[in-house]
N, CA, C and O of each residue as an XYZ file, in Angstrom:
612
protein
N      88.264     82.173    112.090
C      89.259     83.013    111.481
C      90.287     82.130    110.773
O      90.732     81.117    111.314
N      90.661     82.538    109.535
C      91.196     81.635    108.658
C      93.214     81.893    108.985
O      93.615     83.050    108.862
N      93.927     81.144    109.243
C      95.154     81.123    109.772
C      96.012     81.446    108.016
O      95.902     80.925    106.906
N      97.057     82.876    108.753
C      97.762     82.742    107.271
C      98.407     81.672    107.023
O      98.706     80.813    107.853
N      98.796     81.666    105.208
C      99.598     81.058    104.246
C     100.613     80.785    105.172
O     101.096     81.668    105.881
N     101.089     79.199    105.219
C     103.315     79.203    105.751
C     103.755     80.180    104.641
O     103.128     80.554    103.650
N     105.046     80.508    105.082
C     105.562     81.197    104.465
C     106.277     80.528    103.005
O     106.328     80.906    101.834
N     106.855     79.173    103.864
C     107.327     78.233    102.920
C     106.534     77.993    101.620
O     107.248     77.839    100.629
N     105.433     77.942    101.457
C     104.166     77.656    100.296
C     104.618     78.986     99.609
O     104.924     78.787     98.433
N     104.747     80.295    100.013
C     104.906     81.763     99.238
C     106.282     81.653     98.781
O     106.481     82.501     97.912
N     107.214     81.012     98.999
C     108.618     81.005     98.223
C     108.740     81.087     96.554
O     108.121     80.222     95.934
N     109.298     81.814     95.995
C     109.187     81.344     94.534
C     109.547     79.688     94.089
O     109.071     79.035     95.017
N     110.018     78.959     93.336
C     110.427     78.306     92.923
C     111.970     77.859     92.746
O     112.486     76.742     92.706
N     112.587     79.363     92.642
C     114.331     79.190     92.665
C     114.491     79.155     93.861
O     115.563     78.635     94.174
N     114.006     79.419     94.512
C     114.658     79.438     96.005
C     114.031     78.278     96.836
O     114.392     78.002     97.980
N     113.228     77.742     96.265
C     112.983     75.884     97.363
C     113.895     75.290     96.971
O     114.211     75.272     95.782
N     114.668     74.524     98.121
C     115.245     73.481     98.326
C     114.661     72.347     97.184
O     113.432     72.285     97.154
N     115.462     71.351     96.146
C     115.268     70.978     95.480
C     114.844     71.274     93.503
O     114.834     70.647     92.444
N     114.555     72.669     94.055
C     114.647     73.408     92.444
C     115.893     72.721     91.745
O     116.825     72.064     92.209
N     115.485     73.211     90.144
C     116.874     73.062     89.346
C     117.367     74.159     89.075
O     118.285     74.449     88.307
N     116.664     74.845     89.799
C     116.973     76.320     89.274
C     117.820     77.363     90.023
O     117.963     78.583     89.936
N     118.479     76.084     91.032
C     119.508     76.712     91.925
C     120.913     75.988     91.971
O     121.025     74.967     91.294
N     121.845     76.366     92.607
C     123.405     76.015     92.369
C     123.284     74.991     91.224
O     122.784     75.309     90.145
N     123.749     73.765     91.479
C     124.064     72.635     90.447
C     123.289     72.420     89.296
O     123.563     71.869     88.230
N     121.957     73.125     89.844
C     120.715     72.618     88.845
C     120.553     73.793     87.836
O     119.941     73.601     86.786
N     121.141     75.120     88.164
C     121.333     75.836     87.304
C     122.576     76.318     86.486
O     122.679     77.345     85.815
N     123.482     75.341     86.701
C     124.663     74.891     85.618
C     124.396     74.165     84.302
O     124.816     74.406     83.170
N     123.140     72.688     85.009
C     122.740     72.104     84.716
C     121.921     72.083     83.323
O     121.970     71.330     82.351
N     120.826     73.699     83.762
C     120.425     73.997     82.636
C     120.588     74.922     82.048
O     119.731     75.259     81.232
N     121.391     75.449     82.179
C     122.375     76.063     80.961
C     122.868     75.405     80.098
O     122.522     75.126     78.950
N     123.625     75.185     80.649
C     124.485     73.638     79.963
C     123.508     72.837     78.667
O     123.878     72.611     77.514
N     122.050     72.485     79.352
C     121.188     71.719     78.587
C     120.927     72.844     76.971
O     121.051     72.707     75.754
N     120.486     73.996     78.010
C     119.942     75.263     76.948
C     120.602     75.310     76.274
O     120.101     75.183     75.157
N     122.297     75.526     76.270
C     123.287     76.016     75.311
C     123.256     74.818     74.236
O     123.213     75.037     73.026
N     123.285     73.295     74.902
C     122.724     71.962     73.341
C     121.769     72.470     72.937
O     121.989     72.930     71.816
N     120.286     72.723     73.437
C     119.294     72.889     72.919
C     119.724     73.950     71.743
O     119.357     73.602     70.621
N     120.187     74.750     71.792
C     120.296     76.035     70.657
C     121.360     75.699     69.723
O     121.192     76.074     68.563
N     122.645     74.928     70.070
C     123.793     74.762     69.173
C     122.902     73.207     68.263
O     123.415     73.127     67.147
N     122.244     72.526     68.377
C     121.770     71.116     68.019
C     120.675     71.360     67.299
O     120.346     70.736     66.290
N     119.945     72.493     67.917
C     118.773     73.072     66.720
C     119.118     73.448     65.674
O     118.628     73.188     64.575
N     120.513     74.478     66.086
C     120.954     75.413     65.112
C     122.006     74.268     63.426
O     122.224     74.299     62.215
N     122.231     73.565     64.538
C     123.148     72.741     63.458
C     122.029     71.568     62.968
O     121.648     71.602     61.798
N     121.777     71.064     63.415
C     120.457     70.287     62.522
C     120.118     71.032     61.459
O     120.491     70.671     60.343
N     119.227     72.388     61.653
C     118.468     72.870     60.911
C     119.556     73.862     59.832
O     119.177     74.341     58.763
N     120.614     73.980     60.267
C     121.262     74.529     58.908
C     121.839     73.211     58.072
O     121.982     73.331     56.855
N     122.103     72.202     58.594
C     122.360     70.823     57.774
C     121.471     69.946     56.852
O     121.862     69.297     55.881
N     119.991     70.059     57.409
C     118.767     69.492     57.344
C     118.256     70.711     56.054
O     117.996     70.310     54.920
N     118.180     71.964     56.362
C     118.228     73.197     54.942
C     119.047     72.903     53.820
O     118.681     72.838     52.647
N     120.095     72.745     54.241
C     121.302     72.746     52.993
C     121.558     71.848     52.465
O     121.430     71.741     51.245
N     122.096     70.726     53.397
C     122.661     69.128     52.561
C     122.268     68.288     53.327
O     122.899     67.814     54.272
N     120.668     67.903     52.821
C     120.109     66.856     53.329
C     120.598     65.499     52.680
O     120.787     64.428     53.257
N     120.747     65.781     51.431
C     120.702     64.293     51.056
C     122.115     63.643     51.121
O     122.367     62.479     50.811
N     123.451     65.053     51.805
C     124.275     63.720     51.923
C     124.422     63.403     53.007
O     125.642     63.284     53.126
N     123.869     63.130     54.111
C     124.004     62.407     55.507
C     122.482     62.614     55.871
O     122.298     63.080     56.995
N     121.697     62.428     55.342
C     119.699     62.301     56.145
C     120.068     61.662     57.633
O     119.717     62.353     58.590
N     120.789     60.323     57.937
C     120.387     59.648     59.327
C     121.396     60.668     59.799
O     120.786     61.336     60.633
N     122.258     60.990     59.724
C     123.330     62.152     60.864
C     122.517     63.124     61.272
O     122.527     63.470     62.453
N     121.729     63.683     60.394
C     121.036     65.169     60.260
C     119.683     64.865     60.963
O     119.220     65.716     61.722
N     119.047     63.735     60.757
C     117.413     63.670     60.990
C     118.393     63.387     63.013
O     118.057     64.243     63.831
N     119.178     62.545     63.411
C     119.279     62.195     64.630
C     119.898     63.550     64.968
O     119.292     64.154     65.853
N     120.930     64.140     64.478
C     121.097     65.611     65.429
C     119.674     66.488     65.449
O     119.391     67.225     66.393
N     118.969     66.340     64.485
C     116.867     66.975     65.186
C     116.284     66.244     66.481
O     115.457     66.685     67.279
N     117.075     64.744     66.477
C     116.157     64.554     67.443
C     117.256     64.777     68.517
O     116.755     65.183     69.566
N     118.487     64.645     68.565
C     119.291     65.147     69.902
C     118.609     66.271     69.990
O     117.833     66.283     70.946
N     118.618     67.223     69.336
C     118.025     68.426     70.026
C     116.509     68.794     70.367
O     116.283     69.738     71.124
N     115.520     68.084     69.834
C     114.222     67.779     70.353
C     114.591     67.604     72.003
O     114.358     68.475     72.842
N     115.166     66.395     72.260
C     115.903     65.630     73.519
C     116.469     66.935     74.414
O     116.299     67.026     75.630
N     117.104     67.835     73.672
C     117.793     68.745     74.215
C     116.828     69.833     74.596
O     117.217     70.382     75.627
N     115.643     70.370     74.105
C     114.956     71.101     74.330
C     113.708     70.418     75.538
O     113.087     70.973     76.445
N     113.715     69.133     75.091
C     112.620     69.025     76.133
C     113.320     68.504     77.415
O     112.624     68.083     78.339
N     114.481     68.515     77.491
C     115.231     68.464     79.201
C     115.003     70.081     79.440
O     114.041     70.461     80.106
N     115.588     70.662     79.079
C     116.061     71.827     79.353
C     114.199     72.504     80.281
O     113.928     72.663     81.472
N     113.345     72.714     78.997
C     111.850     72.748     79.286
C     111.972     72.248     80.750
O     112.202     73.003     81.695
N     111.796     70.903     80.852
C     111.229     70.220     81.994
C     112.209     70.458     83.432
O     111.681     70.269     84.527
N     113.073     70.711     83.377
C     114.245     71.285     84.490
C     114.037     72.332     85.086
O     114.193     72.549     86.288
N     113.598     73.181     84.108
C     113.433     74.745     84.488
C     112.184     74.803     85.223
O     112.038     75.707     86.046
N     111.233     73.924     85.023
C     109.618     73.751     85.538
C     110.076     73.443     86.600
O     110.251     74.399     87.356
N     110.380     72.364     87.020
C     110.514     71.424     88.276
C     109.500     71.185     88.780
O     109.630     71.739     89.872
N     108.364     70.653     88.767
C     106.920     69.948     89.139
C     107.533     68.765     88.547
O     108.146     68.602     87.492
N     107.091     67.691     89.853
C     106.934     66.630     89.777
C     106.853     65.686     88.600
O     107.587     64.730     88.350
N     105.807     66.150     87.922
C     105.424     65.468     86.780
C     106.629     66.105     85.798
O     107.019     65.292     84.960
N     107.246     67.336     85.757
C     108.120     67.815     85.056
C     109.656     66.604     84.735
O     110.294     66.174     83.774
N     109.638     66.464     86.498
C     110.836     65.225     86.512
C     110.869     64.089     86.545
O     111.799     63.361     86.892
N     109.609     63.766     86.098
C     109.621     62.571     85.614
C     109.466     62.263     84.502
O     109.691     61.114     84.123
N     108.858     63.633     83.358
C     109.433     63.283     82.110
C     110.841     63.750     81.361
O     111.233     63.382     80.253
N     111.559     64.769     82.385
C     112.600     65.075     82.806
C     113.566     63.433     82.568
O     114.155     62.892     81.631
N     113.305     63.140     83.898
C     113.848     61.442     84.046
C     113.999     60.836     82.541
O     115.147     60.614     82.157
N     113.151     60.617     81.857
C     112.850     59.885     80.747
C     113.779     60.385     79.675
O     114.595     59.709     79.048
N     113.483     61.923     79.537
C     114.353     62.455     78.467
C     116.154     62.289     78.901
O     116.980     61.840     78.106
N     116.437     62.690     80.108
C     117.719     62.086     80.283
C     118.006     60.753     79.824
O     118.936     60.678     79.021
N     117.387     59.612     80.165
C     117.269     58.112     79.907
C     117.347     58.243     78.080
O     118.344     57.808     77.503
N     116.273     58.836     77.347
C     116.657     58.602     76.233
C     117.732     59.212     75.371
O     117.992     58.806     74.238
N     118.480     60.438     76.113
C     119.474     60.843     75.864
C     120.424     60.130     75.640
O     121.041     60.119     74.575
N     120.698     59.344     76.754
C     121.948     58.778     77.441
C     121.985     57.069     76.171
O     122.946     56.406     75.784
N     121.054     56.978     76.000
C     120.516     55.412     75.667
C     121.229     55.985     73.717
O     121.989     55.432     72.922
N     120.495     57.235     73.694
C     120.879     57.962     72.055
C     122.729     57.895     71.694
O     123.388     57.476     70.743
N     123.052     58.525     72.968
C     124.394     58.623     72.624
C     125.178     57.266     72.708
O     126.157     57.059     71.991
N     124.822     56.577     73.390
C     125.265     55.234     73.615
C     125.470     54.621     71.819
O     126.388     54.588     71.000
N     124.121     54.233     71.864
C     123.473     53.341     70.490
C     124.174     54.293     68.913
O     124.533     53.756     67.865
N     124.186     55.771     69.230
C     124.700     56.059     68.076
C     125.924     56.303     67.829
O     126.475     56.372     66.730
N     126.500     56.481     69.208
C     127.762     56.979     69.204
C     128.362     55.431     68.930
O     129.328     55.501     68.171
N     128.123     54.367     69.248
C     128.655     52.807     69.074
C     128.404     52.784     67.196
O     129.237     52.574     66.315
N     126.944     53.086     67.091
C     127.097     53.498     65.101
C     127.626     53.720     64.783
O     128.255     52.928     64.081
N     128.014     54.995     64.890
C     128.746     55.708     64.173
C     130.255     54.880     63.799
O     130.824     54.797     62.711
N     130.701     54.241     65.311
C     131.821     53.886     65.318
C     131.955     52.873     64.468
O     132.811     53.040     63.599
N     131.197     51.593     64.456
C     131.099     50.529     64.261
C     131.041     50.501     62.236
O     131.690     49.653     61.624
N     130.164     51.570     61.493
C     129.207     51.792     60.511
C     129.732     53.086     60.283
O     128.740     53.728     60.630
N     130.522     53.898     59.970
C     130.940     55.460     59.628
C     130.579     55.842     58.706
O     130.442     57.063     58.644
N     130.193     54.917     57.364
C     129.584     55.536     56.123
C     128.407     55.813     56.354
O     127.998     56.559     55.464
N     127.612     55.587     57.128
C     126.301     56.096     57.458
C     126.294     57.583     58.313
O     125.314     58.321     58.417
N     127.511     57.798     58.834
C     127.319     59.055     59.735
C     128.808     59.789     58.375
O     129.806     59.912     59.084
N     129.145     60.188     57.048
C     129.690     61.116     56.293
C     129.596     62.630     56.643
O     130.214     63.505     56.036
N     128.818     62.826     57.611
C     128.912     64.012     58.882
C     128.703     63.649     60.047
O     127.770     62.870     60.242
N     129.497     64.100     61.135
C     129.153     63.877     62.299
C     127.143     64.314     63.318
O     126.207     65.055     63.020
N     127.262     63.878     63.845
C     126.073     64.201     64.873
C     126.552     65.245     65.857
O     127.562     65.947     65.829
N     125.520     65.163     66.773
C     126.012     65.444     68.061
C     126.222     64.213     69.147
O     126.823     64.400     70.205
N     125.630     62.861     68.749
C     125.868     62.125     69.398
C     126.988     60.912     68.883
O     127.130     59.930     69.612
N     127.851     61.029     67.477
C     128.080     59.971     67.337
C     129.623     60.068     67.219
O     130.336     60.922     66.693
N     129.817     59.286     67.666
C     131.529     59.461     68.748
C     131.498     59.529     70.142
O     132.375     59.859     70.940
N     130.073     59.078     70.345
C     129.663     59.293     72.082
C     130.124     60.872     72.250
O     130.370     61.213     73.407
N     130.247     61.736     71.356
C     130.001     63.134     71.659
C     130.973     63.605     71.597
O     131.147     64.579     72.330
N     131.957     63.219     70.812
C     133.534     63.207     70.777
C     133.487     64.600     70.205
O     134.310     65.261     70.839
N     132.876     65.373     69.260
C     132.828     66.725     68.723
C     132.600     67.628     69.025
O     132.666     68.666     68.367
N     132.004     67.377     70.964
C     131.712     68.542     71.861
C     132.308     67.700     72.878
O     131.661     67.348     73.865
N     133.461     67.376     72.690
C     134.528     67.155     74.190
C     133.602     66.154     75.070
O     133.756     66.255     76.288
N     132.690     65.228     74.622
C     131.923     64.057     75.381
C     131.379     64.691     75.952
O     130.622     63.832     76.404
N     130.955     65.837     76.525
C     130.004     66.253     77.266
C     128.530     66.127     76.591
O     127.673     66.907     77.007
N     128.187     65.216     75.597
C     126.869     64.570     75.559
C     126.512     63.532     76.016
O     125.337     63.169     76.058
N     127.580     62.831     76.475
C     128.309     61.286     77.252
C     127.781     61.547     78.922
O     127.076     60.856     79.657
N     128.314     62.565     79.083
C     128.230     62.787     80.668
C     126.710     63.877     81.062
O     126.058     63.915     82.106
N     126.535     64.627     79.833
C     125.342     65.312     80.592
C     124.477     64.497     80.950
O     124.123     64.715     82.108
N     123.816     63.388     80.331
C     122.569     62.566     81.049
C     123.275     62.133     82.338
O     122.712     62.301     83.420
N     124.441     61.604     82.258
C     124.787     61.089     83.209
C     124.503     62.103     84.824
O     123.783     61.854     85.791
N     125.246     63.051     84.589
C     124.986     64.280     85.952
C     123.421     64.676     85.966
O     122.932     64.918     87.069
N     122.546     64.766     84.747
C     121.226     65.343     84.859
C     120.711     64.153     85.417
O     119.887     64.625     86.200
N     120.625     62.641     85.571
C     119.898     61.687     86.328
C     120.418     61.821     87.957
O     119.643     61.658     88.899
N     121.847     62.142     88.112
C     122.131     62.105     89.181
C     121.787     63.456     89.919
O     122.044     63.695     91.098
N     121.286     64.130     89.203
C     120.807     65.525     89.673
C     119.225     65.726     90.011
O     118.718     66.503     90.820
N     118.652     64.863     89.211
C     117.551     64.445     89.495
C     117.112     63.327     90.607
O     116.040     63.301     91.212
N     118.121     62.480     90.715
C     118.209     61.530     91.550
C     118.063     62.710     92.735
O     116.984     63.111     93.171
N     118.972     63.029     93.027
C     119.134     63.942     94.527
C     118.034     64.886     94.745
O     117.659     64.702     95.903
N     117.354     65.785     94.208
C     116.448     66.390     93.995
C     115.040     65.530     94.372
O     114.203     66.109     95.064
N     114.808     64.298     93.966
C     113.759     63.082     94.104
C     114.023     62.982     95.785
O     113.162     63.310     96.601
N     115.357     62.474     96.147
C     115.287     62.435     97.448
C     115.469     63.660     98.364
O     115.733     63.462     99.550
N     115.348     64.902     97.895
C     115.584     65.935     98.811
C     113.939     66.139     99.103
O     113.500     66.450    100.210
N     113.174     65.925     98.003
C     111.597     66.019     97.857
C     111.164     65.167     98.966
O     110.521     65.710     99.865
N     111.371     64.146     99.026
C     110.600     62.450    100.134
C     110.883     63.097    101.586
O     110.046     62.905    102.468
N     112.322     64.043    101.922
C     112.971     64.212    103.390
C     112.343     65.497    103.496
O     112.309     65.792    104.691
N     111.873     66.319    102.847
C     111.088     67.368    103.074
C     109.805     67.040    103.934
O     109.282     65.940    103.757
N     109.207     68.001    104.942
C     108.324     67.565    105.623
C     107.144     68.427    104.948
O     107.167     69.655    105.024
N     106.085     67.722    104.267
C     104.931     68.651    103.674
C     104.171     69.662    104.250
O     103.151     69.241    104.795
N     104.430     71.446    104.328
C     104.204     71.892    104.437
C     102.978     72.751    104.249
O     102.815     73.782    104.902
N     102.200     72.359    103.438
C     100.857     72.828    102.909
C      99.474     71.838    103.802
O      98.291     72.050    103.533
């Protein structure tokens, strides 16, 4: 006679311990979602209209928000493999705003419109500065809430 399912295995997804899709982790991706849509939206009306006077401002706010869409994606999944390319996209976030936001500063005739990353995010109150920062450390904790879990299946 075959012994039922744990119950734990039948849980949805928002409700396991370690989701992102609960308290912090669903600030988290909101937060991500709301870049993903304002970074699409402004790329692609900048990138339509007046490409040719800022191309590197305009082509890098497409890829902040590429960046921005595929955190957001991979957060909401939460599989393993999700957070670890999760991991990565934070990393190249964080590495983006760094490198362009120092551009911008350093080189300003190249950014004649702002980004989303260059001012280290100075045009959305730095919170492009700090989101990788909290999404690794959110992931960080989540990685180790996963290892102290006792495998249930």
């Amino acid at each position: 006679m075959a012994s039922p399912e744990p119950a734990a295995s039948s849980e949805p997804a928002a409700s396991r311990p370690g989701s992102a899709r609960t308290g912090p982790g669903r600030l988290l991706v909101a937060v991500y979602g709301l870049f993903a849509l304002s970074a699409s939206a402004r790329a692609g009306v900048q990138i339509a209209t007046k490409f040719g006077h800022a191309p590197v401002a305009y082509l890098l706010s497409a890829f902040a928000a590429a960046v921005y869409i595929l955190a957001t994606v991979t957060l909401t999944v939460g599989s393993p493999t999700a957070r670890r390319i999760d991991v990565l996209s934070c990393s190249i976030e964080l590495a983006g705003v760094l490198a362009v936001g120092t551009w911008s500063l350093a080189d300003p005739a190249t950014f004649p419109d702002a980004t989303v990353w260059s001012g280290y995010g100075s045009g959305y109150g730095f919170v492009p500065l700090v989101l990788p920062v909290f999404g690794l450390l959110w992931l960080r904790r989540l990685s180790r809430q996963a290892r102290t879990q006792p495998d249930v299946t």
